[in-house]
C-alpha positions, 0 to 999 in steps of 0.5 A: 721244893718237895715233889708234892710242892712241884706237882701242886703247882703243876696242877695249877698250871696245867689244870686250873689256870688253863680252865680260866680260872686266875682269881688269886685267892683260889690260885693262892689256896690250891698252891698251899693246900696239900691235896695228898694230904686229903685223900687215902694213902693208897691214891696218894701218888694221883692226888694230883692228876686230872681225874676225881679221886676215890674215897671208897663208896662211890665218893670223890674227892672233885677233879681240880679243874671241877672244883677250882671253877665251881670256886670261881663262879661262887666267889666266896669272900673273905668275910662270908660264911660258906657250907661244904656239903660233902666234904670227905677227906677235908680237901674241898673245906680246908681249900673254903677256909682259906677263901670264907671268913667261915666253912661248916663242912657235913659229911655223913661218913663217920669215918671220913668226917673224924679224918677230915677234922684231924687233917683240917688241924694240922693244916690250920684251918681253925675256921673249918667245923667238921659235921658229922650227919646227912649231906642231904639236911645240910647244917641249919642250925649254923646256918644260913650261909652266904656260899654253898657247894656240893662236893658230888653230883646231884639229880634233885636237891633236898628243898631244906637246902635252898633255905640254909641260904642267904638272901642274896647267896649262891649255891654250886652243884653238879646236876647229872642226868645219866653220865651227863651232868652241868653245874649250874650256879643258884642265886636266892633273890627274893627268897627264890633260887634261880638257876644258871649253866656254869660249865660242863662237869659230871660226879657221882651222886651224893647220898641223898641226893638221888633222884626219887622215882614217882610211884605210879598205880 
């Protein structure tokens, strides 16, 4: 077992499991998945740590045990089609590909989006787009989608989002206010997204989804 091998599991053990999370496809994909491989070589040795890992320009890649119960209280299927919204590196895609029959991953970072699609071929995640644009517009045209998560914190969300869902989808953020934040699962019933506290967890905020102050006279 190669010391990235041994950390996975780890990670799983003492982060994922422990979180109440045990659905074992998402035990299964974040076993298999190399997480170092989907961060920059300078972090490559904390890929495994507790903590989110920088990507540069106030991005993350989401800390396991965020992520991992973002996945639990989504439930993805096998035969749904999921929408990443941030995906960075590729971590939090090439982790959906293995749950979804589909994932369309957006990232704004021109940079980031060609890495993530290089490194989702060499994991084989042939069910993974990569697209290159602006997370807070999602990917209509692909859509709509069953599942969707945003990989980073957000304080108001673009209204073109919740009508990239399903009837019947859900949808995973992480709503910050100040350094607090709470992510809260939305389910689309009767084309209205209601909305419900899943777990304490905070993130920086995505591009785009900042926020906009009211202009007062």
């Amino acid at each position: 077992m190669s010391d990235f091998a041994a950390r996975r599991t780890m990670m799983v053990d003492t982060q994922v499991r422990p979180s109440d999370v045990t659905k074992f496809p998402i035990i299964e994909a974040m076993l298999t998945v190399p997480r170092e491989r989907f961060v920059p070589d300078a972090h490559r040795e904390t890929a495994y740590m507790g903590e989110h890992v920088r990507l540069g320009s106030g991005r993350v890649v989401l800390d396991p045990r965020t992520f991992a119960k973002m996945l639990d209280a989504v439930d993805i299927q096998r035969d749904e089609l999921a929408l990443d919204l941030g995906c960075g590196l590729g971590y939090s895609a090439a982790v959906i590909a293995r749950l979804a029959e589909a994932v369309v991953a957006v990232e704004e970072d021109e940079d980031m989006a060609s890495d993530a699609e290089s490194a989702l071929m060499e994991v084989d995640a042939d069910n993974a787009a990569v697209v290159t644009g602006p997370l807070a517009d999602g990917a209509p045209k692909h859509g709509p989608y069953d599942v969707i998560l945003v990989e980073g914190g957000v304080e108001t969300l673009p209204g073109g989002l919740e009508r990239q869902l399903k009837e019947g989808g859900r949808i995973a953020c992480i709503f910050m206010d100040g350094n607090l934040g709470q992510c809260r699962i939305g389910y689309k019933v009767d084309g209205q997204v209601s909305w419900r506290l899943a777990f304490d967890a905070s993130a920086p905020v995505l591009p785009g989804f900042e926020r906009q102050d009211e202009f007062v006279l």
